[in-house]
PDB file as gemmi writes it, atoms N, CA and C in Angstrom:
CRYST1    1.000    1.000    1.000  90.00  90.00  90.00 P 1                      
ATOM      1  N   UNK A   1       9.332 -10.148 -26.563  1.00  0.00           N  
ATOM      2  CA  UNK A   1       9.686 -10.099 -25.162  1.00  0.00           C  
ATOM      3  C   UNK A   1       9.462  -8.672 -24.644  1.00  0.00           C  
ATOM      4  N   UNK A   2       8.889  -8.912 -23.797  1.00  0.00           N  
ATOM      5  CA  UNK A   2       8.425  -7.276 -23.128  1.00  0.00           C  
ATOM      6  C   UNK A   2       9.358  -6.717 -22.226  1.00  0.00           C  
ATOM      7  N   UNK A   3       9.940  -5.423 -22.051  1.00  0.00           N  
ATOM      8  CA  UNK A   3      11.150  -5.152 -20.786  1.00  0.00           C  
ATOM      9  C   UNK A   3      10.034  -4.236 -19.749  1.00  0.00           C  
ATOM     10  N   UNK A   4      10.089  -4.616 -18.779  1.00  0.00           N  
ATOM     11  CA  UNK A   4      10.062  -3.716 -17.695  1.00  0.00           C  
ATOM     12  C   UNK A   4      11.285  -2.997 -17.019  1.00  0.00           C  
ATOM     13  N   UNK A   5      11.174  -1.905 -16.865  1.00  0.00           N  
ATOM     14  CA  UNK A   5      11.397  -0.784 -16.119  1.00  0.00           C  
ATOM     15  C   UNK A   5      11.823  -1.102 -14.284  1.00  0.00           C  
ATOM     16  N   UNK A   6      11.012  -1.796 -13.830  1.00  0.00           N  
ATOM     17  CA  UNK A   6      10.698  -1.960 -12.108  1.00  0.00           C  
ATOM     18  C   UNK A   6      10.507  -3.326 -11.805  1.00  0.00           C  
ATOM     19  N   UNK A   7      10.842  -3.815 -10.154  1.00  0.00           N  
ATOM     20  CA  UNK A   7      10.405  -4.936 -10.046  1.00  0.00           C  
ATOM     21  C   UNK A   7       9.155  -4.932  -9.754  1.00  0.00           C  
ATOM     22  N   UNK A   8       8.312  -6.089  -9.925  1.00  0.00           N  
ATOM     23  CA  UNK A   8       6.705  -6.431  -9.922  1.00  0.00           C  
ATOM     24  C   UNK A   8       7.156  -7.165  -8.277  1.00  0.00           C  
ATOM     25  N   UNK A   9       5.831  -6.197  -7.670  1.00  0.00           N  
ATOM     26  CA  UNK A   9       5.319  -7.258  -6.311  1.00  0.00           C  
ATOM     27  C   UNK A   9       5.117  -8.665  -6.054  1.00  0.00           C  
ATOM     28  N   UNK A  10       5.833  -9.155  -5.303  1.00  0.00           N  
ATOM     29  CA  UNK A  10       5.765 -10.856  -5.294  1.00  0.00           C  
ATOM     30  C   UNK A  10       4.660 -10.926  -4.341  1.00  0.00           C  
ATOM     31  N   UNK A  11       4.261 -12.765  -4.957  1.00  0.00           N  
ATOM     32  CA  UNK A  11       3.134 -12.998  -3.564  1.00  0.00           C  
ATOM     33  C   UNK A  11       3.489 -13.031  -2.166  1.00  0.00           C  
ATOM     34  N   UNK A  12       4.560 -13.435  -2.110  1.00  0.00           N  
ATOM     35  CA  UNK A  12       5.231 -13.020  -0.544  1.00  0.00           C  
ATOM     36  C   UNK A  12       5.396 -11.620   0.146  1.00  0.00           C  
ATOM     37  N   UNK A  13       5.467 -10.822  -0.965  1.00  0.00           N  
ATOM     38  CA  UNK A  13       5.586  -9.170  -0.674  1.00  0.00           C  
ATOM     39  C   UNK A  13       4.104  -9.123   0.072  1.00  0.00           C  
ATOM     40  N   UNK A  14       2.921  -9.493  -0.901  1.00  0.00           N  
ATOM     41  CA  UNK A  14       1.740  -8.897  -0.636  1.00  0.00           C  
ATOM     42  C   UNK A  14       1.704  -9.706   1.226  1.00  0.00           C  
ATOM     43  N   UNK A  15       1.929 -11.011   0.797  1.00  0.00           N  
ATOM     44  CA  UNK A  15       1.436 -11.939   1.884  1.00  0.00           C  
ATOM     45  C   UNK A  15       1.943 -10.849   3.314  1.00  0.00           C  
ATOM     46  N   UNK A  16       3.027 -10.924   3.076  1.00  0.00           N  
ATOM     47  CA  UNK A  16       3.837  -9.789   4.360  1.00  0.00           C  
ATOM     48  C   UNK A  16       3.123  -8.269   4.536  1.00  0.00           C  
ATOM     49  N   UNK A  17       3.265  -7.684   3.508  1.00  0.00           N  
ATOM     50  CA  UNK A  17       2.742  -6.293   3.534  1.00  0.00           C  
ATOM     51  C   UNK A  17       1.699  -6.302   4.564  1.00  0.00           C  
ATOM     52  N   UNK A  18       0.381  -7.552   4.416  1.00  0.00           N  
ATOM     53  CA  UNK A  18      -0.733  -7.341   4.815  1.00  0.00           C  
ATOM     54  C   UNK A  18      -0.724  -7.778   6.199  1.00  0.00           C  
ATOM     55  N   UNK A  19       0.294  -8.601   6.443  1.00  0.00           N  
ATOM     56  CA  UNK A  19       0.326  -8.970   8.021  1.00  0.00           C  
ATOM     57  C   UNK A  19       1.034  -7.940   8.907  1.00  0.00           C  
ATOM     58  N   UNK A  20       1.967  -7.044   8.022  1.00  0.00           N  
ATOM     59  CA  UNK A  20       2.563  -6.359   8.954  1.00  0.00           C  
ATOM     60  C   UNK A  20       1.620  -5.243   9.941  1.00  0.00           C  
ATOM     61  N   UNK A  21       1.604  -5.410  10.863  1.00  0.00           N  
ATOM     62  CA  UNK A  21       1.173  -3.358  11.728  1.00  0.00           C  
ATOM     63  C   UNK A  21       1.748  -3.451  12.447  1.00  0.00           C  
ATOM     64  N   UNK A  22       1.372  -2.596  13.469  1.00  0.00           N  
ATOM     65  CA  UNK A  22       1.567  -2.374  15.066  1.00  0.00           C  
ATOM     66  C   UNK A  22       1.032  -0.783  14.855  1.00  0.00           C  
ATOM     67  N   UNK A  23       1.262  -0.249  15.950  1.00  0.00           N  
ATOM     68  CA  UNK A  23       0.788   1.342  16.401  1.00  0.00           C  
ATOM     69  C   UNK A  23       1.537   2.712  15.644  1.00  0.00           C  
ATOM     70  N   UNK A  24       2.813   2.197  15.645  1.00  0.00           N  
ATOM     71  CA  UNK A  24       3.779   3.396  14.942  1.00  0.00           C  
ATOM     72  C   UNK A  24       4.197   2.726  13.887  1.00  0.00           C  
ATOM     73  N   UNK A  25       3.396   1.967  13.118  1.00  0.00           N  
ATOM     74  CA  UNK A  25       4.045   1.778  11.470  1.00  0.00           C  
ATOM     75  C   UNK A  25       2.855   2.647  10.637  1.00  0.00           C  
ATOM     76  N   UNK A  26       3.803   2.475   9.281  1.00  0.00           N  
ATOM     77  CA  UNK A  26       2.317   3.385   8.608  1.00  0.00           C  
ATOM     78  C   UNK A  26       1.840   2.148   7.895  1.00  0.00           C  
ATOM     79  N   UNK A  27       0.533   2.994   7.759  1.00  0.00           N  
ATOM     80  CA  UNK A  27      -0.709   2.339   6.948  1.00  0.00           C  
ATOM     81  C   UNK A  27      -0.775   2.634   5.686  1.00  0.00           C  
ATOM     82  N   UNK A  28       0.310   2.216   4.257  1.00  0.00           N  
ATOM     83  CA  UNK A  28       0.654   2.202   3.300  1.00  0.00           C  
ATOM     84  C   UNK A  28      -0.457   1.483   2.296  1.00  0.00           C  
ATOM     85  N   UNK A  29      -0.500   2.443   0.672  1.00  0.00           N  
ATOM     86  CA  UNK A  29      -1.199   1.807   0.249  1.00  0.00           C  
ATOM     87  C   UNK A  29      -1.237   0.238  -0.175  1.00  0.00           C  
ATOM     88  N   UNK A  30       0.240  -0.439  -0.350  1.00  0.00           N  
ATOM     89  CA  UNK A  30       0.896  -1.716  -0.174  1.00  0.00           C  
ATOM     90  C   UNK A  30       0.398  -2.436   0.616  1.00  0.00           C  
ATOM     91  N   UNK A  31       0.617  -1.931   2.116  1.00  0.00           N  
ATOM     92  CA  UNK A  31      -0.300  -2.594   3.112  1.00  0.00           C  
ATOM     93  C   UNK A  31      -2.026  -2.932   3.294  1.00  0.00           C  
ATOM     94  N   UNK A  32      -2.124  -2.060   2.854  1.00  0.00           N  
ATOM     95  CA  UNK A  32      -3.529  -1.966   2.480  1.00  0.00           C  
ATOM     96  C   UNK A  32      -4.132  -3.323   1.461  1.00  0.00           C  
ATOM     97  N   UNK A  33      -3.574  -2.729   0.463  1.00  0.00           N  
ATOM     98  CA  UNK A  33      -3.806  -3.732  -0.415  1.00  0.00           C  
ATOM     99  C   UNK A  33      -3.486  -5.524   0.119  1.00  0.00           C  
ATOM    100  N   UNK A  34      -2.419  -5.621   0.416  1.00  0.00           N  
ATOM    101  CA  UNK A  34      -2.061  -6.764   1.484  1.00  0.00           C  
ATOM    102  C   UNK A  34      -2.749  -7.273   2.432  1.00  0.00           C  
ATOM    103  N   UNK A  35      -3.556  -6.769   3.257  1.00  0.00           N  
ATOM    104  CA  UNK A  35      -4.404  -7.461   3.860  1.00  0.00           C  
ATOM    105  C   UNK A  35      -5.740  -7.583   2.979  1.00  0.00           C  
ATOM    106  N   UNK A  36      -6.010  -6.849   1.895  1.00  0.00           N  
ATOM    107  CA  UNK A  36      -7.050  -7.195   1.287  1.00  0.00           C  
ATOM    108  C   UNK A  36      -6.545  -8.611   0.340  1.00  0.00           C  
ATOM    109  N   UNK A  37      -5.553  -8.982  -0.282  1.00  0.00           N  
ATOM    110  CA  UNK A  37      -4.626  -9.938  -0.856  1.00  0.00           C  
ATOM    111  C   UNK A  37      -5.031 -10.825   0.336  1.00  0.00           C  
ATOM    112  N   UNK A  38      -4.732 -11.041   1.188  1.00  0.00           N  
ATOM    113  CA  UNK A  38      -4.689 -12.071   2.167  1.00  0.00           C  
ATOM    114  C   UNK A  38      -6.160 -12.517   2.782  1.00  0.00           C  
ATOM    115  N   UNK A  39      -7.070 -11.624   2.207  1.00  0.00           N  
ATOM    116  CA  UNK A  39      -8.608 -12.043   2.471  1.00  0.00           C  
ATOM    117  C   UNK A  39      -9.444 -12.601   1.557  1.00  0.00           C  
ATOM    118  N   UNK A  40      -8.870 -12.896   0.744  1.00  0.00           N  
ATOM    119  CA  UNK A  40      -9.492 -12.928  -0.877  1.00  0.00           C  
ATOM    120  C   UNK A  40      -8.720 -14.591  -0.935  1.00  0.00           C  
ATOM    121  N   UNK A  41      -9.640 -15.423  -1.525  1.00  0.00           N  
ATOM    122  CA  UNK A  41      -8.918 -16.653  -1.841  1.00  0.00           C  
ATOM    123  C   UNK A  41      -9.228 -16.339  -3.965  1.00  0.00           C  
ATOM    124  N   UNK A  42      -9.876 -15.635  -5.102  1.00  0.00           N  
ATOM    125  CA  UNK A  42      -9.258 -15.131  -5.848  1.00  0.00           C  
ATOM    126  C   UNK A  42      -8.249 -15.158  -6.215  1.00  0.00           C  
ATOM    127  N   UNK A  43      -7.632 -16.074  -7.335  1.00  0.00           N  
ATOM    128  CA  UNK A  43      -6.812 -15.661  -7.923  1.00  0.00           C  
ATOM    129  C   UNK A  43      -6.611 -14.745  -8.878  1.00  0.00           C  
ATOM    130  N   UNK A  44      -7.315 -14.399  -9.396  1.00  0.00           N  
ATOM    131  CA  UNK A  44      -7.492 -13.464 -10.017  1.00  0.00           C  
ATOM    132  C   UNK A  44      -7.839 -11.781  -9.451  1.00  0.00           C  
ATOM    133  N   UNK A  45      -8.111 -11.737  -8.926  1.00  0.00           N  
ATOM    134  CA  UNK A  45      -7.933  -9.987  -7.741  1.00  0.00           C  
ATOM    135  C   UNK A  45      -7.062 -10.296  -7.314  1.00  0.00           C  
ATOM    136  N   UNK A  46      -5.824 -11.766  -6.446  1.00  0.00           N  
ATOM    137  CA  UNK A  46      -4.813 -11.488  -6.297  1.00  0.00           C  
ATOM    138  C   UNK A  46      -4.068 -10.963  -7.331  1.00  0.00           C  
ATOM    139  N   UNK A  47      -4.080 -11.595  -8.410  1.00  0.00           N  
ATOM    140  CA  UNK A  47      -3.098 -11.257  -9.094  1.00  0.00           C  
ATOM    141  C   UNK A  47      -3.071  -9.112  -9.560  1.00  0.00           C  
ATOM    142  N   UNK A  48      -4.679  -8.975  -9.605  1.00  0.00           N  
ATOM    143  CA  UNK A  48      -4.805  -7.568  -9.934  1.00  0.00           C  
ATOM    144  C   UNK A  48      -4.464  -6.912  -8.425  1.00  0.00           C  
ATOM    145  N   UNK A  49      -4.449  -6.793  -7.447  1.00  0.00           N  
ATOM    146  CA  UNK A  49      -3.628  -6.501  -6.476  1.00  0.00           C  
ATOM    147  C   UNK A  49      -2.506  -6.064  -6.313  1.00  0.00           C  
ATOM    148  N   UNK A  50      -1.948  -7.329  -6.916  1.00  0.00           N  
ATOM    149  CA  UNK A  50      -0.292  -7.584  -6.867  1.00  0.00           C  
ATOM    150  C   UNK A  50       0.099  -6.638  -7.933  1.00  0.00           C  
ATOM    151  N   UNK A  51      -0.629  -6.210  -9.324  1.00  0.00           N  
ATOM    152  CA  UNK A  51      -0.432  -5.017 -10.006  1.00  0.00           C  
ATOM    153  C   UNK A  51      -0.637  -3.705  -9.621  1.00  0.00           C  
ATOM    154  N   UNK A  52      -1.851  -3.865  -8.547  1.00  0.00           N  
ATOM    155  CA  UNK A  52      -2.148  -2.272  -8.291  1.00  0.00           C  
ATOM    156  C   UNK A  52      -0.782  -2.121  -7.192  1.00  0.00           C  
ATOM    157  N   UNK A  53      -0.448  -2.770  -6.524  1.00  0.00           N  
ATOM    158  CA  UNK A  53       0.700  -2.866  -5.502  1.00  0.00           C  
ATOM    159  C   UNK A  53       1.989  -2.797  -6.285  1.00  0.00           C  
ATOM    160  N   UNK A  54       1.928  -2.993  -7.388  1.00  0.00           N  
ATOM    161  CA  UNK A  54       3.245  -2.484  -8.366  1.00  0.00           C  
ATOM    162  C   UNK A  54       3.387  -1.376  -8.531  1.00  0.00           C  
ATOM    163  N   UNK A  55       2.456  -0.156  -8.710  1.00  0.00           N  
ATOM    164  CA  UNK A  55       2.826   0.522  -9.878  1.00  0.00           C  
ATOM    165  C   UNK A  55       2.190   1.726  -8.674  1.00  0.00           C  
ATOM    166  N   UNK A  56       1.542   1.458  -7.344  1.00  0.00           N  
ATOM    167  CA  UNK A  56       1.638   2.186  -6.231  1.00  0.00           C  
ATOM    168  C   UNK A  56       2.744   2.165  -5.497  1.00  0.00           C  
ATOM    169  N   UNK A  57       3.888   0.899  -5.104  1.00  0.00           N  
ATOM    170  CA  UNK A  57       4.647   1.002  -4.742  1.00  0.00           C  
ATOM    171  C   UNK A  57       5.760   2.220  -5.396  1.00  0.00           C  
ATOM    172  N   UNK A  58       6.019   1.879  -7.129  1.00  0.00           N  
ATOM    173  CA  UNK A  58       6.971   2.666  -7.839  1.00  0.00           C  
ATOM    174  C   UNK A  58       6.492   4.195  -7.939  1.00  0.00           C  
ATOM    175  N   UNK A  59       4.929   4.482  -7.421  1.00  0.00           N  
ATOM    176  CA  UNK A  59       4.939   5.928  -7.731  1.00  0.00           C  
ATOM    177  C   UNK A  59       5.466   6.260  -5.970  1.00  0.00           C  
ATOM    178  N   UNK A  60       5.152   5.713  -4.948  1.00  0.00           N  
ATOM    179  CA  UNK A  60       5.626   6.197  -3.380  1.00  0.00           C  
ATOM    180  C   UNK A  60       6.982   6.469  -3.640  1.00  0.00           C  
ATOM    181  N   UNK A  61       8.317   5.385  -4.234  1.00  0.00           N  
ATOM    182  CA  UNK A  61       9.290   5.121  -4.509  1.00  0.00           C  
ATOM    183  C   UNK A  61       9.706   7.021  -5.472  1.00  0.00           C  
ATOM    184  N   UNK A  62       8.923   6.635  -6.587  1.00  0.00           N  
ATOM    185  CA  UNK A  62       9.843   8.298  -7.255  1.00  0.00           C  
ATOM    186  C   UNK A  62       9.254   9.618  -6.428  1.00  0.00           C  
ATOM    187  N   UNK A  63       7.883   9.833  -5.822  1.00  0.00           N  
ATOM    188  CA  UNK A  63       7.565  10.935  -4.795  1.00  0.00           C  
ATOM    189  C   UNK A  63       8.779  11.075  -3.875  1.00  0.00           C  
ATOM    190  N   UNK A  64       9.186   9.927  -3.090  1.00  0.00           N  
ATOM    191  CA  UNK A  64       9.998   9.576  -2.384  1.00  0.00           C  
ATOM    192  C   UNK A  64      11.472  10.597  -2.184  1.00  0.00           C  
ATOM    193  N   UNK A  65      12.078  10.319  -3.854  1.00  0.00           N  
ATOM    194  CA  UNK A  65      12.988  11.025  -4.638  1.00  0.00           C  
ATOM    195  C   UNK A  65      12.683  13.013  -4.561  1.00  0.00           C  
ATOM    196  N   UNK A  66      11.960  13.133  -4.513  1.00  0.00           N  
ATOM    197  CA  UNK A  66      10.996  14.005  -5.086  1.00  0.00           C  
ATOM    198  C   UNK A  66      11.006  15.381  -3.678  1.00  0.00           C  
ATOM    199  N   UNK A  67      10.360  13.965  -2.525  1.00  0.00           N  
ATOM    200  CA  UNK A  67       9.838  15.364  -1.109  1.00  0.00           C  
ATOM    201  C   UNK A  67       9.393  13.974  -0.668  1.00  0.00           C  
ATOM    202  N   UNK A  68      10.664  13.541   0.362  1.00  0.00           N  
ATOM    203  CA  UNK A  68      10.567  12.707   1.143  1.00  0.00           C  
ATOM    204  C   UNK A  68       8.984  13.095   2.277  1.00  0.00           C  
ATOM    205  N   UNK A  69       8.910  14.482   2.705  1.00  0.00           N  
ATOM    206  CA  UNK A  69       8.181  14.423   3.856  1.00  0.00           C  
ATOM    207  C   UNK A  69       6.688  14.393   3.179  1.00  0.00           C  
ATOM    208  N   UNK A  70       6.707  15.181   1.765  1.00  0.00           N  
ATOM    209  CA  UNK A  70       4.980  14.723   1.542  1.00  0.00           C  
ATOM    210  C   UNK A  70       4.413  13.478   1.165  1.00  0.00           C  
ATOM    211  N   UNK A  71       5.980  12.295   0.615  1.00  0.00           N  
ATOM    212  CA  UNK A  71       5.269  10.960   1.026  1.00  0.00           C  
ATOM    213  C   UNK A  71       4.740  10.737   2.673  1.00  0.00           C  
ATOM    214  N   UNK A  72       5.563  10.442   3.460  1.00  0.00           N  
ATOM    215  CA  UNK A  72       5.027  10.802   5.190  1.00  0.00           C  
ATOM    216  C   UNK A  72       3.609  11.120   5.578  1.00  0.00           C  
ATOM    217  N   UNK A  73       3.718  12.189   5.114  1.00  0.00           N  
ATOM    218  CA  UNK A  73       2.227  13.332   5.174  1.00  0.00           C  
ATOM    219  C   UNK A  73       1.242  12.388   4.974  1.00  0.00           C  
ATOM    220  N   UNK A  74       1.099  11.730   3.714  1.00  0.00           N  
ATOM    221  CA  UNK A  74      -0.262  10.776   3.507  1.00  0.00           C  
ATOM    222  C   UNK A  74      -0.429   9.612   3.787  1.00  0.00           C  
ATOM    223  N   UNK A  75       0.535   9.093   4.405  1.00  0.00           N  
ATOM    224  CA  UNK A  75       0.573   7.763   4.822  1.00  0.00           C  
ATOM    225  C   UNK A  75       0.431   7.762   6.390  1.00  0.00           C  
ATOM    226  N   UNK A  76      -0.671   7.534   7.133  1.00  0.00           N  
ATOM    227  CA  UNK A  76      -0.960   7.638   8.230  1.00  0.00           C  
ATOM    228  C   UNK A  76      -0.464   6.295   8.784  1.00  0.00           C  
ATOM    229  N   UNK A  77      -0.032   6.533  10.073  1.00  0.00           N  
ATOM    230  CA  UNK A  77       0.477   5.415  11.044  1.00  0.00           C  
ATOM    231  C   UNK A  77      -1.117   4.452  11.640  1.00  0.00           C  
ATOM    232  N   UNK A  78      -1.002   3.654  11.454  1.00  0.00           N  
ATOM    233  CA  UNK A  78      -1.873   2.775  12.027  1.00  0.00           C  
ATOM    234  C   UNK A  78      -3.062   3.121  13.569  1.00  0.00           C  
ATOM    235  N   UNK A  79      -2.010   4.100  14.144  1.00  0.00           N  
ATOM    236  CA  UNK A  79      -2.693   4.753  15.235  1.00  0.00           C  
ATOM    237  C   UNK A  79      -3.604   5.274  15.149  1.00  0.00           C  
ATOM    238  N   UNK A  80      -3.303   6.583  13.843  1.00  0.00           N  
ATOM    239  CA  UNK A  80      -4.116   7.760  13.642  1.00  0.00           C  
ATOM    240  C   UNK A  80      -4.730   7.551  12.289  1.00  0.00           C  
ATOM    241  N   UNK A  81      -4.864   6.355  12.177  1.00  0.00           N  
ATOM    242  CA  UNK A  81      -5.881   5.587  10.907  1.00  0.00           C  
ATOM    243  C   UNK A  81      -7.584   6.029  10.829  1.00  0.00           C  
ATOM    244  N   UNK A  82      -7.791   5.555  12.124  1.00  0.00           N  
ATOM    245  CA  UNK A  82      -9.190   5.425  12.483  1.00  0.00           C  
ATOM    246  C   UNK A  82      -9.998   7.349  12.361  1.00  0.00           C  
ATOM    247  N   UNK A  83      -8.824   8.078  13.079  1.00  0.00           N  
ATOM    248  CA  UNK A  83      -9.233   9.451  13.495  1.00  0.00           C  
ATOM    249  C   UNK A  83      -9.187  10.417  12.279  1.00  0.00           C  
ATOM    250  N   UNK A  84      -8.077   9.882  11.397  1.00  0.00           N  
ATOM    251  CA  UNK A  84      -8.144  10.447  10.093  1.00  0.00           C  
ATOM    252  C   UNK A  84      -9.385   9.779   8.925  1.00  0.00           C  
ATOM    253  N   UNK A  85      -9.956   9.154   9.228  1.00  0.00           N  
ATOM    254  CA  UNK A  85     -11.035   8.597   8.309  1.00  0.00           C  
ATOM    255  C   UNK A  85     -12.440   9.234   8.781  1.00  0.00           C  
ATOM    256  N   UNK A  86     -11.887   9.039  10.516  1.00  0.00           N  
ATOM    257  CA  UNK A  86     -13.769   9.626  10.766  1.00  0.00           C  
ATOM    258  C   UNK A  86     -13.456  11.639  10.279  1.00  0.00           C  
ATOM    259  N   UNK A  87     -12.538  12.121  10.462  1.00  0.00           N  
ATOM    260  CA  UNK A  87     -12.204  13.795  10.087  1.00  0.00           C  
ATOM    261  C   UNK A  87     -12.424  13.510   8.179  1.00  0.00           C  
ATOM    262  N   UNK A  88     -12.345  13.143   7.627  1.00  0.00           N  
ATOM    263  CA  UNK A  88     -12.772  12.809   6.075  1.00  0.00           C  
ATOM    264  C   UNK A  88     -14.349  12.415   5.893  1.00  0.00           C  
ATOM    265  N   UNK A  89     -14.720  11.787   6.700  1.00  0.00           N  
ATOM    266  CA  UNK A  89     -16.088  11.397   6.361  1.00  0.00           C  
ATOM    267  C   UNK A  89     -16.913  12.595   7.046  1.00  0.00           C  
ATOM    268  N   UNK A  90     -16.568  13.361   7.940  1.00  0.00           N  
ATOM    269  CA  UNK A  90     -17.197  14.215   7.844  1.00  0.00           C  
ATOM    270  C   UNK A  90     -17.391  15.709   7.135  1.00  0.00           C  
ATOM    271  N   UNK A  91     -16.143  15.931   6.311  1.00  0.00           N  
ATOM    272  CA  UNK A  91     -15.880  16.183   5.066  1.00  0.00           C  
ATOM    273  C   UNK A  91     -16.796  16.173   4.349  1.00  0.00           C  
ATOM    274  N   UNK A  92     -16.986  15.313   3.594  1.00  0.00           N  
ATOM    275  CA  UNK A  92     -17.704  14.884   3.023  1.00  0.00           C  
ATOM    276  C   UNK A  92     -19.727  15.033   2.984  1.00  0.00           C  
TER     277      UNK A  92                                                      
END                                                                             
């Protein structure tokens, strides 16, 4: 019998995660992953999803603990999604 440590992401977590936005929420890697979960009929990338959405959720969770504001910092609000991607790609 194996013990985990944390709870594992449910399919309802992902299902939600990915529907949630609006303008002033953030654009989490959870969320992220969630609408990609919800585009995919895959069971199998769901299920690897629903892991990468585990073990991203529990590292946001101990940063969290850590320096509440530099979780914040990287998690862009849905607004300033678009403006922070085109300032990176030109980066690049």
């Amino acid at each position: 019998m194996s013990e985990f440590n944390f709870d594992v992401v449910t399919d309802e977590y992902m299902r939600v995660a990915g529907l949630t936005s609006g303008a002033n929420r953030t654009l989490s890697i959870c969320r992220v992953l969630g609408q990609i979960y919800n585009d995919t009929e895959d069971e199998e990338l769901k299920l690897k999803l629903r892991y990468v959405a585990t073990i991203a959720r529990h590292y946001i969770y101990k940063l969290r603990e850590y320096n509440p504001e530099w979780v914040n910092s990287f998690c862009p609000r849905y607004r300033d999604y678009d403006e922070m991607m085109r300032g990176k790609n030109e980066q690049i």
